[in-house]
PyMOL Python script that loads the backbone (N, CA, C, O; Angstrom):
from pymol import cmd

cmd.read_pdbstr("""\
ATOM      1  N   UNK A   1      15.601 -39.257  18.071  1.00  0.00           N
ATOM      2  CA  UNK A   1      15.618 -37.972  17.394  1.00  0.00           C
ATOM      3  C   UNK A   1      15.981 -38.203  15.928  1.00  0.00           C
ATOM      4  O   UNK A   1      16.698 -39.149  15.602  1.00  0.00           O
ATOM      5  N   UNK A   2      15.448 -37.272  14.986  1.00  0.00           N
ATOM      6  CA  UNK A   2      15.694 -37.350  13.260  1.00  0.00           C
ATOM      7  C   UNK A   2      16.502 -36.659  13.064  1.00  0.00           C
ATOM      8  O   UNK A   2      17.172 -36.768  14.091  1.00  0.00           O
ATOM      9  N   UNK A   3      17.141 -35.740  12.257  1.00  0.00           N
ATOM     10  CA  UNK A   3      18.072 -34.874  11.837  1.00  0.00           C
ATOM     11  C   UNK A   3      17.757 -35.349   9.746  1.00  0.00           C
ATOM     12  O   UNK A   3      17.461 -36.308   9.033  1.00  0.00           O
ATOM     13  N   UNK A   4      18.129 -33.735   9.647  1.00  0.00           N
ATOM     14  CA  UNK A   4      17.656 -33.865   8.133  1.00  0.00           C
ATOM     15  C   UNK A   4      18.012 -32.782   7.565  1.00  0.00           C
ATOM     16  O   UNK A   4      17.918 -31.607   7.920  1.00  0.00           O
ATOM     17  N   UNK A   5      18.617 -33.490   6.246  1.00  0.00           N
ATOM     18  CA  UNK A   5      19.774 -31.828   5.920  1.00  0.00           C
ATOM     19  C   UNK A   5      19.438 -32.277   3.995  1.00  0.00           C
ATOM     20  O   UNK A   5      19.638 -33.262   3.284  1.00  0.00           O
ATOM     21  N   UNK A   6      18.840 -30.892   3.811  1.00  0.00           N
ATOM     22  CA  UNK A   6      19.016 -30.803   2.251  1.00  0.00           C
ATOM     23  C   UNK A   6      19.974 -29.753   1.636  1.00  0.00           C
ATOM     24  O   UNK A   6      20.058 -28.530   1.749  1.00  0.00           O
ATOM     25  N   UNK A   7      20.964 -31.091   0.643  1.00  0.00           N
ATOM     26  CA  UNK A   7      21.692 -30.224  -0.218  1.00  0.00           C
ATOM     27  C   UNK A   7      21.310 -30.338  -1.597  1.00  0.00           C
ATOM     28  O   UNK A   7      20.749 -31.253  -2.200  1.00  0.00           O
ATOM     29  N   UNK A   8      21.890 -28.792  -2.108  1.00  0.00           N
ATOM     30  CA  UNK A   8      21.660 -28.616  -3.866  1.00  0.00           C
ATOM     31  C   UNK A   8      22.461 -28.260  -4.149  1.00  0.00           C
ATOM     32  O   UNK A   8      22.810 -27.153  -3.740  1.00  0.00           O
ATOM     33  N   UNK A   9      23.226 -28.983  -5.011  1.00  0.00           N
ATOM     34  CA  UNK A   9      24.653 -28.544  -5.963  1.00  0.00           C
ATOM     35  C   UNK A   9      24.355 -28.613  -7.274  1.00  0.00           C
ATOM     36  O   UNK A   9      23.921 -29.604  -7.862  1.00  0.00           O
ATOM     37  N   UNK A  10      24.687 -27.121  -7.912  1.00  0.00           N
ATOM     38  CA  UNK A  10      24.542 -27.146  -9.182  1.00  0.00           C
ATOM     39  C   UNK A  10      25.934 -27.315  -9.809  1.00  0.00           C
ATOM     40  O   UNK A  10      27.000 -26.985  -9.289  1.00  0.00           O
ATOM     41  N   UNK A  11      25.751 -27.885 -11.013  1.00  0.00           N
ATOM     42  CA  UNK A  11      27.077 -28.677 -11.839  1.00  0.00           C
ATOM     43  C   UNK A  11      26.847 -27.876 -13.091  1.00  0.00           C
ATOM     44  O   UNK A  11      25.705 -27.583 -13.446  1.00  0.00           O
ATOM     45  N   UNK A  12      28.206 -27.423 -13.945  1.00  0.00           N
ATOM     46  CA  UNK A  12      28.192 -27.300 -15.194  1.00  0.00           C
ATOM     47  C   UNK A  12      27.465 -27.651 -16.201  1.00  0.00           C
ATOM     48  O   UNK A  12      27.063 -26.974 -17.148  1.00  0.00           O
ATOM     49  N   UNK A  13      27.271 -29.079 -15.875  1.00  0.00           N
ATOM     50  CA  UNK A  13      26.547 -29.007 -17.237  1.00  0.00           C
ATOM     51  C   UNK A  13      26.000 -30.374 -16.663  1.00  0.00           C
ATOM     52  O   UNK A  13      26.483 -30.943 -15.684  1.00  0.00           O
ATOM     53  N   UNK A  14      24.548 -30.978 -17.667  1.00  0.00           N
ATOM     54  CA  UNK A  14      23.668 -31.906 -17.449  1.00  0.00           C
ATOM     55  C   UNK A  14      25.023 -33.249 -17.501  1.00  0.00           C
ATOM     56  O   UNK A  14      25.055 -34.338 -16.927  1.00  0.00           O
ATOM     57  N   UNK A  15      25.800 -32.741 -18.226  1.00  0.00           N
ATOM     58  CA  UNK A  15      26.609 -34.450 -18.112  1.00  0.00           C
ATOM     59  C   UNK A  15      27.042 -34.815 -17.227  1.00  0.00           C
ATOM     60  O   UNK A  15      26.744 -35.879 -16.684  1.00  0.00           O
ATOM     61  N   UNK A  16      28.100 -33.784 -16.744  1.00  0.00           N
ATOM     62  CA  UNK A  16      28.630 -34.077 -15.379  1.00  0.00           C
ATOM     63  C   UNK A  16      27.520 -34.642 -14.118  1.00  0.00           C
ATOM     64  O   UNK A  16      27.646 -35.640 -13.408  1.00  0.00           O
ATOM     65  N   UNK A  17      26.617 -33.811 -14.128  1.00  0.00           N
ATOM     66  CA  UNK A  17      25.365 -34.276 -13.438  1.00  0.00           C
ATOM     67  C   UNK A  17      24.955 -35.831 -13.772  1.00  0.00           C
ATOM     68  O   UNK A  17      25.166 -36.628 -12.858  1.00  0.00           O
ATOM     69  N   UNK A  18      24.476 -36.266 -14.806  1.00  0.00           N
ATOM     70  CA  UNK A  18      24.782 -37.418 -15.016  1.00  0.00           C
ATOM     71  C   UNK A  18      25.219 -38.608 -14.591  1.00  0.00           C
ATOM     72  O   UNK A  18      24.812 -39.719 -14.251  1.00  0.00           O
ATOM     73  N   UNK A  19      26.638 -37.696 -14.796  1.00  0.00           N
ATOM     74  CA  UNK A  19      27.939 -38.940 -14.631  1.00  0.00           C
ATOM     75  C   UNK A  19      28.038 -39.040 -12.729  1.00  0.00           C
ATOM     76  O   UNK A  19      28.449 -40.080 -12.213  1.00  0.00           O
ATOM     77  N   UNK A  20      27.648 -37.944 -11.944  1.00  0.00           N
ATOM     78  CA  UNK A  20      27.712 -38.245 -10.667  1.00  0.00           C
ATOM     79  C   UNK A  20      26.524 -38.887 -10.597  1.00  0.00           C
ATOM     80  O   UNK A  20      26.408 -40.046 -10.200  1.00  0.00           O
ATOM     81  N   UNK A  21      25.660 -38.218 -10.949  1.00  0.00           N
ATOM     82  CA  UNK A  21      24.100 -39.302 -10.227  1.00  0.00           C
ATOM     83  C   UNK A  21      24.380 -40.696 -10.452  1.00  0.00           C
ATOM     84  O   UNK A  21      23.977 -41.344  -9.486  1.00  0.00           O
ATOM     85  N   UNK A  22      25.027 -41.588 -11.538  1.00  0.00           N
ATOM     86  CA  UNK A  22      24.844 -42.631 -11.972  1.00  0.00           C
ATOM     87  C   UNK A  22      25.827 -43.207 -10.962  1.00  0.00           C
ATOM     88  O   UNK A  22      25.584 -44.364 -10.618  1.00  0.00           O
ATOM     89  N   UNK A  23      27.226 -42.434 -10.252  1.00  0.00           N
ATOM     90  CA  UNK A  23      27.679 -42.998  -9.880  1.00  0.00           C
ATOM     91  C   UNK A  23      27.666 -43.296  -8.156  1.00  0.00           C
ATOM     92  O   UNK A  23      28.275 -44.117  -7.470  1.00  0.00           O
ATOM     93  N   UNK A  24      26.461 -41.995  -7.750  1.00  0.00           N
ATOM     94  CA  UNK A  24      25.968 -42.278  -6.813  1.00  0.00           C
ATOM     95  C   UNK A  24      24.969 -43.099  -5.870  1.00  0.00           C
ATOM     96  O   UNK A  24      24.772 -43.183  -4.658  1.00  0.00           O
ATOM     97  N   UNK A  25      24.165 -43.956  -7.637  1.00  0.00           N
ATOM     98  CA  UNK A  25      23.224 -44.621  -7.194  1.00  0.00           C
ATOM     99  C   UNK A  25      23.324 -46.049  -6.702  1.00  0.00           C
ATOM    100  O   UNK A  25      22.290 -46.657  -6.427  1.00  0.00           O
ATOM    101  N   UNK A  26      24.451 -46.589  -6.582  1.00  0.00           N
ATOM    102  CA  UNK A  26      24.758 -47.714  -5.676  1.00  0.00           C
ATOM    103  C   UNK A  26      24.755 -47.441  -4.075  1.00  0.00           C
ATOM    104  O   UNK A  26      24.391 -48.285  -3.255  1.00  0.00           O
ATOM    105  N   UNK A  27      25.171 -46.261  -3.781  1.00  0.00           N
ATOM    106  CA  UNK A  27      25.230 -46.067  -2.560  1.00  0.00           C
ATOM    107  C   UNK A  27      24.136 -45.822  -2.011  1.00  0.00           C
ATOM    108  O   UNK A  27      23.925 -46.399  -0.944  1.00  0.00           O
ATOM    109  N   UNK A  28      23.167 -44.965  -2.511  1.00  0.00           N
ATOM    110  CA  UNK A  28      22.116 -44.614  -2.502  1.00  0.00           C
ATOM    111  C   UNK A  28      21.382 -46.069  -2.326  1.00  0.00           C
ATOM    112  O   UNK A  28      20.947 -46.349  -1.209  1.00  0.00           O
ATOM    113  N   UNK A  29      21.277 -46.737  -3.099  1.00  0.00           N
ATOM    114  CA  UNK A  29      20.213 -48.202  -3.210  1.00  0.00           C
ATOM    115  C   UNK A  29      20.863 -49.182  -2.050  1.00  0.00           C
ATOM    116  O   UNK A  29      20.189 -50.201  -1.892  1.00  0.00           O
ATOM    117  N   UNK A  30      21.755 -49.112  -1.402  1.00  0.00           N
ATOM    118  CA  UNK A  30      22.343 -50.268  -0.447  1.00  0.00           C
ATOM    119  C   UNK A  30      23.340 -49.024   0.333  1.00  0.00           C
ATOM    120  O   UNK A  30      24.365 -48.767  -0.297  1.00  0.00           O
ATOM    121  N   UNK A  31      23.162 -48.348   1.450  1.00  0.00           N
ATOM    122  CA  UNK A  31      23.308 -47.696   2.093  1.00  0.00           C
ATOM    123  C   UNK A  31      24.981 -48.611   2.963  1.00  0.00           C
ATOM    124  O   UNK A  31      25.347 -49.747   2.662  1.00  0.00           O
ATOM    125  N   UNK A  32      25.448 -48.006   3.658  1.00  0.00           N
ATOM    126  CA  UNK A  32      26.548 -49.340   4.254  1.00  0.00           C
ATOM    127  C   UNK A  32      26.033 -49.446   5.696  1.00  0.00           C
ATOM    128  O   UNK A  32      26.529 -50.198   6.535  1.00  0.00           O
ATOM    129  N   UNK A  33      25.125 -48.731   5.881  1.00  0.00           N
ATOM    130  CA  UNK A  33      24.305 -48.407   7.498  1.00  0.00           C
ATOM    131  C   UNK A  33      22.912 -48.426   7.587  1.00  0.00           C
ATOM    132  O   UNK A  33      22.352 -48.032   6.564  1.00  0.00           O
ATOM    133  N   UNK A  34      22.389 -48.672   8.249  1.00  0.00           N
ATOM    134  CA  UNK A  34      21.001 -48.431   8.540  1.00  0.00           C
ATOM    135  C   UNK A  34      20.525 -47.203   9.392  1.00  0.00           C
ATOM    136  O   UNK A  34      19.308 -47.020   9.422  1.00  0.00           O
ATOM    137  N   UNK A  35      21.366 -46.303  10.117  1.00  0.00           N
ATOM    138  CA  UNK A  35      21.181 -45.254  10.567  1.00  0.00           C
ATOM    139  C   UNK A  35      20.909 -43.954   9.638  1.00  0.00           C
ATOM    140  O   UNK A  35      20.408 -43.021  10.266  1.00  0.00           O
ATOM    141  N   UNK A  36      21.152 -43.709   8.222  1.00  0.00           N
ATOM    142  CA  UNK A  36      20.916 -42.439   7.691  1.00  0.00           C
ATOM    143  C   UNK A  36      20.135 -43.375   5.994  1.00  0.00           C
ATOM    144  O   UNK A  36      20.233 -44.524   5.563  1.00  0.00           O
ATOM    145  N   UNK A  37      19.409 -42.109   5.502  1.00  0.00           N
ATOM    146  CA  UNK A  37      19.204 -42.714   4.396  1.00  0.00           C
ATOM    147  C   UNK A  37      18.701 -41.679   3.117  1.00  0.00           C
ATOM    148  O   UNK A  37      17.736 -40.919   3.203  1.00  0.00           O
ATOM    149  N   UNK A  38      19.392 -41.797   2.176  1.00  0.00           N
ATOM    150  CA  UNK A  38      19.398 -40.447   1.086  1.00  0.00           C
ATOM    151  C   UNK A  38      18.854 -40.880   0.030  1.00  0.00           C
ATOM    152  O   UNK A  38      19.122 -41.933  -0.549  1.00  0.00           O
ATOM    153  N   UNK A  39      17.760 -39.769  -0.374  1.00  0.00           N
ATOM    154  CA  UNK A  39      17.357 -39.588  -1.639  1.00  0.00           C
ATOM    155  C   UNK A  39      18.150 -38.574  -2.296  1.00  0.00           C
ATOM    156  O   UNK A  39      18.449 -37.518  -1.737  1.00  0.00           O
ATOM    157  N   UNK A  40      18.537 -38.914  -3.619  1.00  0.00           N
ATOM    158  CA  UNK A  40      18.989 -38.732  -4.928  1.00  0.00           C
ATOM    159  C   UNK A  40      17.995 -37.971  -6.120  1.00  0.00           C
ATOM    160  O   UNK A  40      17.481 -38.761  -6.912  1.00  0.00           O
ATOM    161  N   UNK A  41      17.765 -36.914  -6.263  1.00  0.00           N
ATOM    162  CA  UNK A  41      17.019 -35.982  -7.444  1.00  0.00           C
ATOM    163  C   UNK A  41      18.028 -35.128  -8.571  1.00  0.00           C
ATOM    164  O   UNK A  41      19.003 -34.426  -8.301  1.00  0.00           O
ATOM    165  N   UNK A  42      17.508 -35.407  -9.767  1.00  0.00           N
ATOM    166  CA  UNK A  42      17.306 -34.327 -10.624  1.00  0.00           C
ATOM    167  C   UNK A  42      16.623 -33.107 -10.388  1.00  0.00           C
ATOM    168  O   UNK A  42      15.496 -33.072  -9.894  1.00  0.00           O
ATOM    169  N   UNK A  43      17.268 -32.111 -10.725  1.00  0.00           N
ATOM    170  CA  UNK A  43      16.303 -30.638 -11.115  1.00  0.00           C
ATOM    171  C   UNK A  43      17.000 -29.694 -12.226  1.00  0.00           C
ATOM    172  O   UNK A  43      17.473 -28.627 -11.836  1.00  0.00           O
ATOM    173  N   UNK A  44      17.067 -29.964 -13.303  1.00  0.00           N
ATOM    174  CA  UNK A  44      17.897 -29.040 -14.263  1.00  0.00           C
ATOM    175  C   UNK A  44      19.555 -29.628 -14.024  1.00  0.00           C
ATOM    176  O   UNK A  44      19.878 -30.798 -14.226  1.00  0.00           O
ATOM    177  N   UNK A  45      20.390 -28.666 -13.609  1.00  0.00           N
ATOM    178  CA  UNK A  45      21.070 -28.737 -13.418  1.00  0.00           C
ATOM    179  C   UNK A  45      21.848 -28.882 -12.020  1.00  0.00           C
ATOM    180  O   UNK A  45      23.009 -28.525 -11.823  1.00  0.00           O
ATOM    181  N   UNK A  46      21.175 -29.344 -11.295  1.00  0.00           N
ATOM    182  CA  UNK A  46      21.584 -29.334  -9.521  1.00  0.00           C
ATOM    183  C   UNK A  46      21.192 -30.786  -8.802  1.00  0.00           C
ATOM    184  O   UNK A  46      20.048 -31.237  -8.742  1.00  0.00           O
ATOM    185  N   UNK A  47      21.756 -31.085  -8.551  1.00  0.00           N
ATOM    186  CA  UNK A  47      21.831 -32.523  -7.795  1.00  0.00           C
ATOM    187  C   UNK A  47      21.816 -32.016  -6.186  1.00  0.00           C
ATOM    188  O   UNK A  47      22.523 -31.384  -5.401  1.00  0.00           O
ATOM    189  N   UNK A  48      20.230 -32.890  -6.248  1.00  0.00           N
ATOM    190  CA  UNK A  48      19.324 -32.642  -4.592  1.00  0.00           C
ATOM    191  C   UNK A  48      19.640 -34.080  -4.093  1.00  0.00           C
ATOM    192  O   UNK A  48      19.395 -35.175  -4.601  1.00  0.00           O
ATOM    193  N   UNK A  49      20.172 -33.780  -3.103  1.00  0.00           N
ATOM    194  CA  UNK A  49      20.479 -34.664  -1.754  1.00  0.00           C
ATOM    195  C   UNK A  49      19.480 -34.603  -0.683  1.00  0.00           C
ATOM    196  O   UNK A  49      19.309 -33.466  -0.244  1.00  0.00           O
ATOM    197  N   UNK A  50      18.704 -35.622  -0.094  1.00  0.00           N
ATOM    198  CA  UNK A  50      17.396 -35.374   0.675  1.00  0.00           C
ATOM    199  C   UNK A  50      18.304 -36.635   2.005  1.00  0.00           C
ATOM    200  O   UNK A  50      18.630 -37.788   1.720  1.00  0.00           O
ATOM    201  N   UNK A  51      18.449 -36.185   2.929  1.00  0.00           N
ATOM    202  CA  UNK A  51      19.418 -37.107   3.734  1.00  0.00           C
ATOM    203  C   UNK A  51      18.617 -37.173   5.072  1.00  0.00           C
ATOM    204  O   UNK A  51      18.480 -36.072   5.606  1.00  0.00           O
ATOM    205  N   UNK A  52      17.992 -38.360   5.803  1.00  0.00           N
ATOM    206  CA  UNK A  52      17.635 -38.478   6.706  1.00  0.00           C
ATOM    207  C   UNK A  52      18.450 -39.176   7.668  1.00  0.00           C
ATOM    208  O   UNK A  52      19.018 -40.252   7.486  1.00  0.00           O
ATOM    209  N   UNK A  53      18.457 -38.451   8.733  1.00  0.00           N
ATOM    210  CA  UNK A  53      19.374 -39.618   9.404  1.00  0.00           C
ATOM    211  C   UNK A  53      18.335 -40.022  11.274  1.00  0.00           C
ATOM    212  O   UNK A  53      17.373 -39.533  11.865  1.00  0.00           O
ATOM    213  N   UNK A  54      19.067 -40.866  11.448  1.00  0.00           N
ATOM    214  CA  UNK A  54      18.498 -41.372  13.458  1.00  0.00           C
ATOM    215  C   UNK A  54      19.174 -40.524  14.537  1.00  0.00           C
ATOM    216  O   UNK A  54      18.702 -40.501  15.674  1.00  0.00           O
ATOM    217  N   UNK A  55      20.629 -39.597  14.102  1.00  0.00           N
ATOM    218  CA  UNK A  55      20.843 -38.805  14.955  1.00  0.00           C
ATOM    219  C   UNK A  55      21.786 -38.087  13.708  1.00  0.00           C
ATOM    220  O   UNK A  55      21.989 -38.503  12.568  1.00  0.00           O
ATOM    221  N   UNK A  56      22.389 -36.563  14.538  1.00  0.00           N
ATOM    222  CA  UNK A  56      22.993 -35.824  14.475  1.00  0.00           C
ATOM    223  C   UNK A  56      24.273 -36.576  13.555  1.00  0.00           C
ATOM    224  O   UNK A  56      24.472 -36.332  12.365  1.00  0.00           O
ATOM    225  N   UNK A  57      25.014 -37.456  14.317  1.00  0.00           N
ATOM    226  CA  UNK A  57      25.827 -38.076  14.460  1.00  0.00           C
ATOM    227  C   UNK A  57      26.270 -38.217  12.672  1.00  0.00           C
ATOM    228  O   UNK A  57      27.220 -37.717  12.070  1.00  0.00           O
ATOM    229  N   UNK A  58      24.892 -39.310  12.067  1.00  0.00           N
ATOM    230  CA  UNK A  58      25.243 -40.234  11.530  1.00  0.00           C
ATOM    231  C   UNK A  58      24.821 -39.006  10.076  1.00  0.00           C
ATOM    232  O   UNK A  58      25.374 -38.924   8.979  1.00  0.00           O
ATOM    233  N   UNK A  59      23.499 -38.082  10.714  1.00  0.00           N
ATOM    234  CA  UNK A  59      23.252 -37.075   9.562  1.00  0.00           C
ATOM    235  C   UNK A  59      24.970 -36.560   9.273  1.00  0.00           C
ATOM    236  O   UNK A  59      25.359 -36.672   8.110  1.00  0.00           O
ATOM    237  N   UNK A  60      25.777 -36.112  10.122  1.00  0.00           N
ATOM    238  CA  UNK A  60      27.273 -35.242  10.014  1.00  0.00           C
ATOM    239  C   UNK A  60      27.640 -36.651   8.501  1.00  0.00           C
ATOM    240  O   UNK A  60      27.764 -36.664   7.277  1.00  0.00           O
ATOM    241  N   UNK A  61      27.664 -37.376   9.377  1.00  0.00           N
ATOM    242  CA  UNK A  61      28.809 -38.588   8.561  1.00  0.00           C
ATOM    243  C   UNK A  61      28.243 -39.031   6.999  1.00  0.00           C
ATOM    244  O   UNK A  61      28.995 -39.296   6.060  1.00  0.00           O
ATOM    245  N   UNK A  62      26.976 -39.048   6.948  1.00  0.00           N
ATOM    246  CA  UNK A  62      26.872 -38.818   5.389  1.00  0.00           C
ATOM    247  C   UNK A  62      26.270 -38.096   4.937  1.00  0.00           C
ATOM    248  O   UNK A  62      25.503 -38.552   4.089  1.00  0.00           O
ATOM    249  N   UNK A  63      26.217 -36.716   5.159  1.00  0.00           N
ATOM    250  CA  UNK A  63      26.711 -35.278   4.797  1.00  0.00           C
ATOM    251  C   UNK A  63      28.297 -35.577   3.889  1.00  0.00           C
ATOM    252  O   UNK A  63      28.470 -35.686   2.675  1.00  0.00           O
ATOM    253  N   UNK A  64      29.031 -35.630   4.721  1.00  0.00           N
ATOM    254  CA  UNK A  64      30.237 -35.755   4.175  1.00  0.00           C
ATOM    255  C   UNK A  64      30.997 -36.740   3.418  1.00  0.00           C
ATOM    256  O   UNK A  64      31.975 -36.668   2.674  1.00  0.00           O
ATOM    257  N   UNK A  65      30.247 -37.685   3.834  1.00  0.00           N
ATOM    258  CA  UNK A  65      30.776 -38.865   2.850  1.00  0.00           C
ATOM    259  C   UNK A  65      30.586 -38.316   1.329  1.00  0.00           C
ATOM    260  O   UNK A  65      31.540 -38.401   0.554  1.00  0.00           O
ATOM    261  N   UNK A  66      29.297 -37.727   0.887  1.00  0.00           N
ATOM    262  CA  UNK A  66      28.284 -37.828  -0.202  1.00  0.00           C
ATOM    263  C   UNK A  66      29.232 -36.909  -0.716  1.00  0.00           C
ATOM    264  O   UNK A  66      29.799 -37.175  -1.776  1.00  0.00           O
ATOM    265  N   UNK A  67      29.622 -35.249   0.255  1.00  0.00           N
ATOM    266  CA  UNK A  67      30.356 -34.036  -0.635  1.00  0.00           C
ATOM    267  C   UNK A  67      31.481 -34.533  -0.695  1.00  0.00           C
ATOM    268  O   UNK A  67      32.152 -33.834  -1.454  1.00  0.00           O
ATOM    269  N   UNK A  68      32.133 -35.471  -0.257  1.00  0.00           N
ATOM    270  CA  UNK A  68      33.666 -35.676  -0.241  1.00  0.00           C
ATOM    271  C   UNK A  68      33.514 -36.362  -1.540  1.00  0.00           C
ATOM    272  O   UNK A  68      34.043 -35.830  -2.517  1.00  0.00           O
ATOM    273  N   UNK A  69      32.708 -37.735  -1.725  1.00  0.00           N
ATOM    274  CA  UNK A  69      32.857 -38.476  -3.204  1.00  0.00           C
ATOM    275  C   UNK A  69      31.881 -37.620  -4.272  1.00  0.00           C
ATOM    276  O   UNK A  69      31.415 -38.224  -5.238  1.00  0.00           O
ATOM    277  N   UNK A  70      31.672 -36.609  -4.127  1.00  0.00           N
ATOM    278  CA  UNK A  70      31.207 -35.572  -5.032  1.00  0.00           C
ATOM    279  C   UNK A  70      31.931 -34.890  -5.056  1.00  0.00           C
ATOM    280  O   UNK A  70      31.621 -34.263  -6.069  1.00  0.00           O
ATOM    281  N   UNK A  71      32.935 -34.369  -4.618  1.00  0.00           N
ATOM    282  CA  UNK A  71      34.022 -33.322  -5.055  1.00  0.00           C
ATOM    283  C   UNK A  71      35.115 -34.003  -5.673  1.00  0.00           C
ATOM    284  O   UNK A  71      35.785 -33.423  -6.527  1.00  0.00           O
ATOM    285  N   UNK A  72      35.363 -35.187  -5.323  1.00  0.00           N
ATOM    286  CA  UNK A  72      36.230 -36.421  -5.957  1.00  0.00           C
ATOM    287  C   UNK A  72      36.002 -36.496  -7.642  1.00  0.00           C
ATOM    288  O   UNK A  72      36.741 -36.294  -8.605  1.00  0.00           O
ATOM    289  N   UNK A  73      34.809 -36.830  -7.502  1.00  0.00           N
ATOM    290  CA  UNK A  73      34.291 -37.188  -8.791  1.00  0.00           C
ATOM    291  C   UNK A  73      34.421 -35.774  -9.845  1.00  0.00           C
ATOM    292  O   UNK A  73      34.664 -35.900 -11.045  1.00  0.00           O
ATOM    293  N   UNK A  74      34.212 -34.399  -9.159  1.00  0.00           N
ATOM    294  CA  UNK A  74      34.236 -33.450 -10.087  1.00  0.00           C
ATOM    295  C   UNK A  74      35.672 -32.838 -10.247  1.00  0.00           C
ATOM    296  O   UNK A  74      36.090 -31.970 -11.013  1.00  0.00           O
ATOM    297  N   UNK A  75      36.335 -33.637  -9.194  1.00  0.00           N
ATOM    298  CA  UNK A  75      37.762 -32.736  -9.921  1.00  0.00           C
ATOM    299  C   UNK A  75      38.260 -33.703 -10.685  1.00  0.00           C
ATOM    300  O   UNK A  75      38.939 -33.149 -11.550  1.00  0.00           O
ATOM    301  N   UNK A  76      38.287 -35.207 -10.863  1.00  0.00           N
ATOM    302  CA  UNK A  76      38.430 -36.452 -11.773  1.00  0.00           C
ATOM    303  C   UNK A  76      37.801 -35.577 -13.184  1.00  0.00           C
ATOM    304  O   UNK A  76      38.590 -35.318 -14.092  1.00  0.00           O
ATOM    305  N   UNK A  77      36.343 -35.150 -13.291  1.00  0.00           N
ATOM    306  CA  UNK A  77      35.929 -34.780 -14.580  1.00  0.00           C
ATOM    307  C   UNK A  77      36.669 -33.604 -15.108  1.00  0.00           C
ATOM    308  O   UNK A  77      36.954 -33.308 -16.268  1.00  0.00           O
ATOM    309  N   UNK A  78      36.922 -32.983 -13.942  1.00  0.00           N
ATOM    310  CA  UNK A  78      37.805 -31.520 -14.520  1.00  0.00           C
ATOM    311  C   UNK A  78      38.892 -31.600 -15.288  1.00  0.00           C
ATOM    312  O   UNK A  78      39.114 -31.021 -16.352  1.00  0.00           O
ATOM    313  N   UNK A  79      39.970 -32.814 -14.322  1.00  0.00           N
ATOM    314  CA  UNK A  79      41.283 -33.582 -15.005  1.00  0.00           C
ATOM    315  C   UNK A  79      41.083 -33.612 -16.026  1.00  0.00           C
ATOM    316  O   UNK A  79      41.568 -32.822 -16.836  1.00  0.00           O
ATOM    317  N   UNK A  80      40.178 -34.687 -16.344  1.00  0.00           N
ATOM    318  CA  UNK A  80      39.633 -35.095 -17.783  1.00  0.00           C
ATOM    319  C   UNK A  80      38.880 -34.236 -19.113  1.00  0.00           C
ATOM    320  O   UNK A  80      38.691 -34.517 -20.296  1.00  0.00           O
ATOM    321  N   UNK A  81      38.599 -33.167 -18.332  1.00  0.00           N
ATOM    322  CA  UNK A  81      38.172 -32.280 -19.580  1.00  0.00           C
ATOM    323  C   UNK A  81      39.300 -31.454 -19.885  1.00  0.00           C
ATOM    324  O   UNK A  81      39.192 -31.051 -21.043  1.00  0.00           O
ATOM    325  N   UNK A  82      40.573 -30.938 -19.198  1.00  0.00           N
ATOM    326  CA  UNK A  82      41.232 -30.306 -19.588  1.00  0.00           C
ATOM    327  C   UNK A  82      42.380 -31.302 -20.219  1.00  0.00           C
ATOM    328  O   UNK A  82      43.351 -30.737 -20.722  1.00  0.00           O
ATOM    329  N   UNK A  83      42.353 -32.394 -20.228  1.00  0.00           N
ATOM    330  CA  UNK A  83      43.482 -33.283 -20.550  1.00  0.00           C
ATOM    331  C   UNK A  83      43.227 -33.842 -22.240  1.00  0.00           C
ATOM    332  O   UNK A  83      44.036 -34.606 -22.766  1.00  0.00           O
TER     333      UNK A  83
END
""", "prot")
cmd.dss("prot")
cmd.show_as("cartoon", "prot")
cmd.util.cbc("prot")
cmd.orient("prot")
């Protein structure tokens, strides 16, 4: 069975966008599994997540990996813009 979940998060501004895509694209290019596998897009301002996975399972687990080190990363930029 496949499982397949698209997310779109729009970000403040093209930088921040940026600064996550760039730092997402290691994970993206060398996955740590062979069970799920994500494409990475631009669209303006919203960062598209295209996530395929081999089950349910592994779709849940990087689902969350991806929003957890994406919410990481945007409250790090937040720190940093108000500091």
């Amino acid at each position: 069975m496949k499982a397949n979940a698209l997310v779109r998060l729009k970000f403040p501004s093209e930088k921040y966008l940026e600064i996550v895509f760039k730092a997402l694209e290691p994970e993206v290019r060398k996955p740590p599994t062979m069970r799920s596998q994500t494409i990475l897009e631009k669209e303006g301002n919203f960062l598209v997540l295209r996530i395929e996975a081999k089950d349910t399972v592994a779709l849940r687990a990087t689902v969350n990996a991806y929003l957890r080190w994406i919410n990481s990363m945007t409250k790090v930029l937040e720190i940093l813009e108000t500091s």
